[in-house]
Residue, then its C-alpha position, 0 to 999 in steps of 0.5 A: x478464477x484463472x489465478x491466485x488472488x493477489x490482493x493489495x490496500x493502499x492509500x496514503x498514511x493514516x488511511x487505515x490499510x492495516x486495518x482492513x488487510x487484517x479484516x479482509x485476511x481473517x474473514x476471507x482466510x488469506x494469508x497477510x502481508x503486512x509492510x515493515x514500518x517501525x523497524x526502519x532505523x531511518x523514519x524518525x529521523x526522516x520526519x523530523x529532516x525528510x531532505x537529509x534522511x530520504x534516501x536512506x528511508x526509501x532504500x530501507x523500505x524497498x530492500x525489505x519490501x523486495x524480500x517480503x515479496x520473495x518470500x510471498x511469492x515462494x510461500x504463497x503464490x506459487x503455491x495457489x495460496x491468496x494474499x492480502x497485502x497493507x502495501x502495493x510495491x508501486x508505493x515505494x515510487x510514490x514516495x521517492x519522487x516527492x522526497x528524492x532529489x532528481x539525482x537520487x531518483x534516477x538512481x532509486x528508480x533503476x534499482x526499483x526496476x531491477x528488484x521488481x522486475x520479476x516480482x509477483x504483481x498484485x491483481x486486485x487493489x483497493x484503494x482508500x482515500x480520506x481528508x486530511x483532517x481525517x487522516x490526522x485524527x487517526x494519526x494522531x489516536x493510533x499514536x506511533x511515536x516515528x508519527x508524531x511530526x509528520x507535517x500536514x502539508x506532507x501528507x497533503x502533498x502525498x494523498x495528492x500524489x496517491x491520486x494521481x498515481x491511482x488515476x495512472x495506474x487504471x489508464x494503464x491497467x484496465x485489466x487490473x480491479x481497483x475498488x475504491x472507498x472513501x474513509x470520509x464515508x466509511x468508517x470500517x473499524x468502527x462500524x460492521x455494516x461498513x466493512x461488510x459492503x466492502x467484503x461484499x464488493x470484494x467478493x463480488x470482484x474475485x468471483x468475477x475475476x480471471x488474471x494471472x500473477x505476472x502482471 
């Protein structure tokens, strides 16, 4: 390979991404890069009044996800070393436009570009989609109490938004691997067979693969 692989989960809420990174960490033996997600003092209150709390929850997510990405870079890829992350930075845009008033994401979207400008950019992303019925079942057994009153018709929203991100994303990034998985079809938790074809996919990507990490 001509870099480190840098690889990236995403996929709306309740899809599953932690749970593959950390499979997709221990099998392959890369480090883990896992987003902070109850430690926002701001997300309860976000789901309960998103207008009146989503500043506060978007800026909160990408100050840390930024000095995650710090120390991943200083840690890690600059030392030849792969990650596997829960989160793509791109994220935090998907989530700001849908919650943040036009005002607000000007301002958010000029400190995003600030942050991330040198940041390390993953170079292999898998992508997972599910329904909402799926999607609420498993918000609703993994039981987080900041969860407990998402509304479907937001999370519908956001997994529309994640679509039309992603469809985005490989127009403009055609050099950059997205491997898609249906969690309609693929239950990978409780199924080995499942999460071995996606090892299989992954790794059929990364002994392919020939990119550098300054996307």
């Amino acid at each position: 390979m001509g870099g480190t692989p840098f690889i990236t989960v995403e996929g709306p809420i309740g899809v599953g991404k932690t749970s593959l990174a950390k499979a997709i960490s221990e099998h392959f033996k890369f480090n883990l890069l896992k987003e902070i997600v109850d430690e926002n003092p701001f997300l309860g209150k976000f789901y309960e009044n998103i207008e009146e709390w989503s500043f506060q929850t978007e800026m909160f997510f990408l100050c840390n996800r930024y000095k995650q990405l710090s120390d991943i870079n200083t840690q890690y890829i600059c030392k030849s070393q792969a990650v596997v992350a829960d989160y793509h930075i791109f994220k935090n845009l998907i989530f700001a436009k849908r919650t943040l008033n036009h005002e607000e994401y000007k301002k958010y979207y000029q400190i995003y570009q600030i942050l991330t400008e040198d940041m390390p950019r993953p170079n292999v992303i898998i992508y997972l989609s599910a329904s909402l019925d799926t999607l609420l079942k498993r918000i609703k057994k993994r039981g987080r109490e900041v969860e407990k009153n998402i509304s479907p018709l937001y999370l519908e929203q956001l997994s529309l938004d994640y679509d039309r991100t992603m469809a985005i994303f490989e127009k403009e990034h055609p050099e950059i691997p997205v491997l898609r998985f249906n969690g309609d079809e693929l239950d990978f938790v409780k199924n080995r067979q499942d999460l071995e074809y996606i090892f299989e996919k992954l790794a059929s990507t990364l002994s392919a693969g020939s990119w550098t990490n300054t996307i």
